[in-house]
C-alpha positions as CSV (number, residue, x, y, z in Angstrom):
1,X,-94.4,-35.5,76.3
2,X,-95.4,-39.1,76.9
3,X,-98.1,-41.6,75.4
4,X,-98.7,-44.4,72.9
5,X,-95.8,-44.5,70.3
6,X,-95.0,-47.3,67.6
7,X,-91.9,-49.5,68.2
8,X,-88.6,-48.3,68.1
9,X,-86.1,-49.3,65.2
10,X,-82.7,-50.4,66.3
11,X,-81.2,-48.2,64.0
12,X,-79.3,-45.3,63.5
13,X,-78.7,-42.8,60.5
14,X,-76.0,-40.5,59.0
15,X,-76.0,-36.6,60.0
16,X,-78.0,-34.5,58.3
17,X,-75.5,-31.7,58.3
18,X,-76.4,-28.4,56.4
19,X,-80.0,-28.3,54.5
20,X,-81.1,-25.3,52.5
21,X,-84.9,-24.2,52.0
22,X,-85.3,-25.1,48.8
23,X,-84.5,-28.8,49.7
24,X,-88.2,-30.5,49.7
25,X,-87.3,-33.9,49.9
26,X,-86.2,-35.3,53.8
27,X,-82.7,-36.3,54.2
28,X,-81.6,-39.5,52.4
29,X,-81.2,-42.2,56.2
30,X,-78.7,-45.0,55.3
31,X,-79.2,-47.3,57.6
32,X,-76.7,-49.2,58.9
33,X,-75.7,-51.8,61.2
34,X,-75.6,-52.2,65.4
35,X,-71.7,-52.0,65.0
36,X,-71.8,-49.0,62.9
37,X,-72.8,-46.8,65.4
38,X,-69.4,-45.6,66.7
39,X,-69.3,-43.3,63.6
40,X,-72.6,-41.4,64.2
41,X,-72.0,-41.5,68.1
42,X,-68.9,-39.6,66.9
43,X,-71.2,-37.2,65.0
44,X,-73.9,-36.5,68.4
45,X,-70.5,-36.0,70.0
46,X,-69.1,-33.3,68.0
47,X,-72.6,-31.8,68.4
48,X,-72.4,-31.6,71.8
49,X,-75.7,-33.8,72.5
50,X,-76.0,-34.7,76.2
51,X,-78.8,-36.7,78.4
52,X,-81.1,-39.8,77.5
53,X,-84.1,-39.6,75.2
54,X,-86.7,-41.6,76.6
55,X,-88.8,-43.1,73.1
56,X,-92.5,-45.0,74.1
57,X,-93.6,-48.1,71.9
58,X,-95.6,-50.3,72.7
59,X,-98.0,-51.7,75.2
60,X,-96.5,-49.2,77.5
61,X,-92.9,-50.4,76.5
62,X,-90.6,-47.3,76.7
63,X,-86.4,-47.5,75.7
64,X,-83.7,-45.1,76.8
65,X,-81.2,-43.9,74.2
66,X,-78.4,-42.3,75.8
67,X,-76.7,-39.1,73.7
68,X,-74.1,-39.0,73.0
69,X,-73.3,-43.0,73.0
70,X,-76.6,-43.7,71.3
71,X,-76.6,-47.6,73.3
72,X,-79.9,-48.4,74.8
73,X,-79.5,-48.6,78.6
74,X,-83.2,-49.8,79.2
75,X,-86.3,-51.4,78.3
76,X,-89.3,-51.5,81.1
77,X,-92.5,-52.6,80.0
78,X,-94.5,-50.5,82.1
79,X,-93.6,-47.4,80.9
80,X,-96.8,-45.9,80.3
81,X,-97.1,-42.5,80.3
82,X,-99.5,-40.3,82.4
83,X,-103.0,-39.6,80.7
84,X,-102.7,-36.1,81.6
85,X,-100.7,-33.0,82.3
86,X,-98.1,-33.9,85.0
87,X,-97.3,-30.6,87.7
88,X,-94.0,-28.9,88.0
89,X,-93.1,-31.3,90.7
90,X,-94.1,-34.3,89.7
91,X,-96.6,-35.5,92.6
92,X,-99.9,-34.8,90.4
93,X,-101.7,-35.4,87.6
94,X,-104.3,-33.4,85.9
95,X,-106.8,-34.6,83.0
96,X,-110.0,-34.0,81.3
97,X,-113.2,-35.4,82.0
98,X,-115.8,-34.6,79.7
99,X,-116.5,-31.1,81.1
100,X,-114.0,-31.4,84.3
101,X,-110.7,-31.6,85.8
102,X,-109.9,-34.4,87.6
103,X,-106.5,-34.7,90.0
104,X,-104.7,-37.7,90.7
105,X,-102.6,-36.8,93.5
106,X,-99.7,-39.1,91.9
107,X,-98.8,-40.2,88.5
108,X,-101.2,-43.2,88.0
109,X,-102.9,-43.0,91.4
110,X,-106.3,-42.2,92.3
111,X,-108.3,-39.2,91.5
112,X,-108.1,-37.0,94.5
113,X,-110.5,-34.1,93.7
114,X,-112.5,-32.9,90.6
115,X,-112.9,-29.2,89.5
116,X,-115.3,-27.9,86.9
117,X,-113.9,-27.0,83.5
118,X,-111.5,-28.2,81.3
119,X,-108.0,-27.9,79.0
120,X,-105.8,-28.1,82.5
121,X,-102.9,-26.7,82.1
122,X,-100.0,-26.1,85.2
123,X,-98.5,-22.5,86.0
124,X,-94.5,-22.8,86.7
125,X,-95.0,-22.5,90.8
126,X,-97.7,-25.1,90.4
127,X,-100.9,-23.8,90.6
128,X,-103.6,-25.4,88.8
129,X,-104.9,-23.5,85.7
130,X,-108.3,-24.5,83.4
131,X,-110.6,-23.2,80.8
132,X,-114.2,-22.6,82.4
133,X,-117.0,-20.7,80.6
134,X,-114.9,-19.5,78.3
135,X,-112.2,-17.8,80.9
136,X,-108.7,-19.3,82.3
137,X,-109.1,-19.9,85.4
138,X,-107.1,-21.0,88.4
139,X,-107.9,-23.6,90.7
140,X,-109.9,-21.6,93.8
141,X,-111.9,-19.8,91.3
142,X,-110.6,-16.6,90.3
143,X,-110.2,-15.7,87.0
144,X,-106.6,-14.9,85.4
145,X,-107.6,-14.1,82.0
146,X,-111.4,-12.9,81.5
147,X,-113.5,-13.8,78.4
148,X,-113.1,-9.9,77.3
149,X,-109.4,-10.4,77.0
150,X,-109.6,-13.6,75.0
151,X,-112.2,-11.6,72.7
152,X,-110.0,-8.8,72.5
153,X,-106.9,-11.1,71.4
154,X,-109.6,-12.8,69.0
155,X,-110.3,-10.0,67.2
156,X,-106.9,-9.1,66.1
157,X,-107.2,-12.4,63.6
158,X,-107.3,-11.0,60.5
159,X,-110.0,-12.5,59.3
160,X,-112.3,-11.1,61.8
161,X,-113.2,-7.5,60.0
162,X,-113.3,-4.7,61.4
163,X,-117.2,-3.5,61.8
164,X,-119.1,-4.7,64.6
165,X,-119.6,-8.3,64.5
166,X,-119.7,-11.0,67.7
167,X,-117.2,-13.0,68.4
168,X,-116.4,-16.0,70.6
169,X,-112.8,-17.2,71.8
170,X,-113.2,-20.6,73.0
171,X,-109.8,-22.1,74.6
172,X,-108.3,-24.9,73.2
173,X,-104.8,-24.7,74.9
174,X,-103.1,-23.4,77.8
175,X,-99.3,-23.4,78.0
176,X,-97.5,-21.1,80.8
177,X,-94.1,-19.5,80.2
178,X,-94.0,-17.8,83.3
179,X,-96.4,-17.5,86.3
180,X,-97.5,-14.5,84.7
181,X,-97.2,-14.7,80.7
182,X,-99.1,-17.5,79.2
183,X,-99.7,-18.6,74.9
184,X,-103.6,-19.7,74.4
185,X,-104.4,-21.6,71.5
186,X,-107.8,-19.7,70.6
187,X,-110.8,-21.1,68.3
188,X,-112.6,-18.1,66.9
189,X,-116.4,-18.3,65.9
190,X,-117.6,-15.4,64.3
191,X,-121.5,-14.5,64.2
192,X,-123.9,-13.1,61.9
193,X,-123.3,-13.5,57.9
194,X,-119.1,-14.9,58.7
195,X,-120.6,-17.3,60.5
196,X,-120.0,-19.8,57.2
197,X,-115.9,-19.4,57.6
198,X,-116.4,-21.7,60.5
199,X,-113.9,-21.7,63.2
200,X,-110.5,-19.6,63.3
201,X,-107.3,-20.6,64.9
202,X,-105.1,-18.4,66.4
203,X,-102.3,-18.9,69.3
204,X,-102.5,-15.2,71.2
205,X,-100.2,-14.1,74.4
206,X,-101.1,-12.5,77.7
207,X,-99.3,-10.5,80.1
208,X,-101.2,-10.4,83.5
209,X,-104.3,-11.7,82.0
210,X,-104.1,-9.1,79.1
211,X,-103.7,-9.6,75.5
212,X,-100.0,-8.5,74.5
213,X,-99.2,-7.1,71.0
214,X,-98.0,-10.1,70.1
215,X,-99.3,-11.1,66.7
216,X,-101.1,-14.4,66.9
217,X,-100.2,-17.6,64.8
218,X,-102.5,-18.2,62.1
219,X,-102.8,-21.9,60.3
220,X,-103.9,-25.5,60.6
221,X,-104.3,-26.1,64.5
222,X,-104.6,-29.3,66.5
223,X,-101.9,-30.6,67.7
224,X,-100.5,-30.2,71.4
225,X,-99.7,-26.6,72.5
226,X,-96.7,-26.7,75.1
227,X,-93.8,-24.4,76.1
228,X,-89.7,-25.0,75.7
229,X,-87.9,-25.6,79.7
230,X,-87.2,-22.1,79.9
231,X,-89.8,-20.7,78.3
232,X,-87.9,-19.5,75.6
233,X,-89.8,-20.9,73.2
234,X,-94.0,-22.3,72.5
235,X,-94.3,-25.3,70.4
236,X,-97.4,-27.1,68.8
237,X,-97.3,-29.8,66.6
238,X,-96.7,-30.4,64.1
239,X,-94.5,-27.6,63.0
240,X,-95.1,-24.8,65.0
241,X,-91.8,-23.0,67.1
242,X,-93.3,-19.4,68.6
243,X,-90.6,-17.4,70.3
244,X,-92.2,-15.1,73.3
245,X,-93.2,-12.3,71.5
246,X,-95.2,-14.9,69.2
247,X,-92.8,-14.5,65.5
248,X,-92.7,-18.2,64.2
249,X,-89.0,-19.4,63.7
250,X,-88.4,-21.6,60.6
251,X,-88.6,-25.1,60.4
252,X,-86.7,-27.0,56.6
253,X,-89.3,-28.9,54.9
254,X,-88.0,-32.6,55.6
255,X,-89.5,-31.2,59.8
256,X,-92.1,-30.1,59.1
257,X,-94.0,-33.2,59.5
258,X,-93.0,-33.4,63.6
259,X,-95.6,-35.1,65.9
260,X,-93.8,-35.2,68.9
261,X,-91.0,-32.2,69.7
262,X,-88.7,-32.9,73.3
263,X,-86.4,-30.5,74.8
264,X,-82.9,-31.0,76.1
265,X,-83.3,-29.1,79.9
266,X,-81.0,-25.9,78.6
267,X,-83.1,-25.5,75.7
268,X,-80.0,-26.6,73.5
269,X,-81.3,-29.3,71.4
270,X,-85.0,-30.1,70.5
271,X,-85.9,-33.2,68.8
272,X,-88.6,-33.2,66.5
273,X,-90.3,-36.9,65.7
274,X,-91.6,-37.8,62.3
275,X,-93.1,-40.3,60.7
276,X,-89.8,-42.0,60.1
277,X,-87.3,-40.4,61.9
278,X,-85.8,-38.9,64.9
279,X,-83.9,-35.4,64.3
280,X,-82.1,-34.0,67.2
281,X,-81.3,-30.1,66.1
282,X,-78.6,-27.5,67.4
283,X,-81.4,-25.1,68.4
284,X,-78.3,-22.1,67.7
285,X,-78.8,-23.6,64.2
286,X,-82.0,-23.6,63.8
287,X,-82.1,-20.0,64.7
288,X,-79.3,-19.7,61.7
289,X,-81.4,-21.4,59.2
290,X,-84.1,-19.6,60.3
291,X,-82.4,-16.4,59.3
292,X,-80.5,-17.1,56.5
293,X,-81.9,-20.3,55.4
294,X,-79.1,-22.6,55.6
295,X,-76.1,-24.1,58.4
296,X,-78.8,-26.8,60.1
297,X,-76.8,-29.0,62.3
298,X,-79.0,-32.0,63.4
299,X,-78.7,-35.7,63.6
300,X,-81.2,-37.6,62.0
301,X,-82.0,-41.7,64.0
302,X,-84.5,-43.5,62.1
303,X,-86.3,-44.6,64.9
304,X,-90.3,-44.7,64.5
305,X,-91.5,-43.1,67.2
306,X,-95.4,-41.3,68.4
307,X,-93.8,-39.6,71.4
308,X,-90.4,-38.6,73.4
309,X,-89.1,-37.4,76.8
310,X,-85.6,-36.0,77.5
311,X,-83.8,-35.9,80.3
């Protein structure tokens, strides 16, 4: 995930070991000197934390952190990230318009074609995907999931009851796990008399172009639907982590704030930016805490950051 971000602090934080659920305040950061940083670098170690963490700031000014060392190994002032969805590959760019699509055929080049619709989103083996008329759609025209099936996953909100009553699933999000399964972040309208409940939220799965049993996420929506390397896993911020069949996996309190989530490739680490901080968690962890609320291992980098890349 790339884009505008606030300067980085050159400073780094104590490990933020084990943290139970009950724990509503965020982890106490001492921050320490430049020549401190042996002793937390000895932390990521022991972690296992590989790669670089690219962090943005600003006026397109990006900085790599390398893990496990945590030295910065480069500043380039025109790292601007793409406005867009970048493909699989790299070699395009895809963005909305107002009510279409365009294409850059590179990342910051010229727009190479325009398609109608909107919310494009890229399937693993490339092909362009897009919300048009209230379908996804792929780019060529055919539809891969119909209006009926994003109804039909609409309607198992809870909110929606039971008797006749219309209902509208406009698409808000695309995110592809595989070329075949995808997560749509759904806004429901209701008509007649539930019309005054306003919008519904909802993040529903398909299979195919069908709606799967899984049950959809329901709460405050918004933030930027996207899917884990392998697919393992469907994020939104702020604090949203879906696993395939679409149960929500447990975030502590002191992350649920996150604006900005990156992967490590293998899906071992995510880091999760808040306002203040950088946390790097042991995903195998998470999972723990998850399910029995405590033995988080993380590192916690003050750094103020809006958005990250790992690689």
């Amino acid at each position: 995930m790339v884009g505008a971000a606030v300067g980085a602090v050159v400073v780094v934080a104590a490990v933020d070991a084990v943290r139970n659920r009950g724990d509503a305040e965020p982890p106490a950061a001492t921050t320490t000197e430049l020549e401190d940083r042996d002793a937390l670098s000895a932390q990521a170690e022991a972690l296992g934390v590989r790669g670089e963490l690219l962090v943005y700031g600003d006026g397109c000014r990006v900085r790599r952190l390398e893990l496990p060392s945590l030295e910065w190994t480069g500043d380039d002032a025109s790292g601007c990230g793409p406005q867009g969805v970048v493909s699989p590959d790299g070699s395009a760019v895809a963005r909305c318009a107002g009510d279409v699509t365009e294409v850059l055929a590179a990342v910051g080049g010229p727009v190479a074609y325009t398609v109608r619709g909107c919310i494009p989103a890229w399937r693993p083996d490339g092909t362009l995907t897009f919300a048009r008329d209230n379908e996804v759609v792929r780019h060529g025209g055919n539809v891969l999931i119909p209006r009926a099936q994003l109804e039909r996953a609409a309607r198992r909100h809870p909110t929606v009851p039971d008797i006749p009553v219309r209902v509208r699933a406009l698409v808000d999000g695309i995110a592809w796990i595989s070329d075949t399964r995808a997560a749509v972040l759904l806004s429901i309208r209701i008509g007649g008399r539930l019309d005054r409940l306003g919008p519904l939220s909802a993040i529903a799965f398909f299979e195919n172009g069908y709606a799967t049993s899984a049950r959809p996420y329901l709460g405050d929506t918004g933030g930027q639907l996207d899917v884990s390397p392998r697919g393992t896993f469907v994020t939104m911020t702020r604090d949203v982590i879906l696993r395939r069949d679409g149960s929500q996996v447990s975030l502590p309190p002191h992350l649920r704030e996150g604006h900005a989530f990156a992967w490590s490739d293998n899906e071992r680490f995510l880091a999760i930016a808040t306002p203040f901080a950088v946390t790097i968690v042991d995903v195998t962890s998470l999972a723990r805490f998850d399910r029995i609320g405590s033995g988080l291992r993380s590192v916690t980098l003050p750094l103020s950051v809006t958005e990250l890349a790992w690689r």
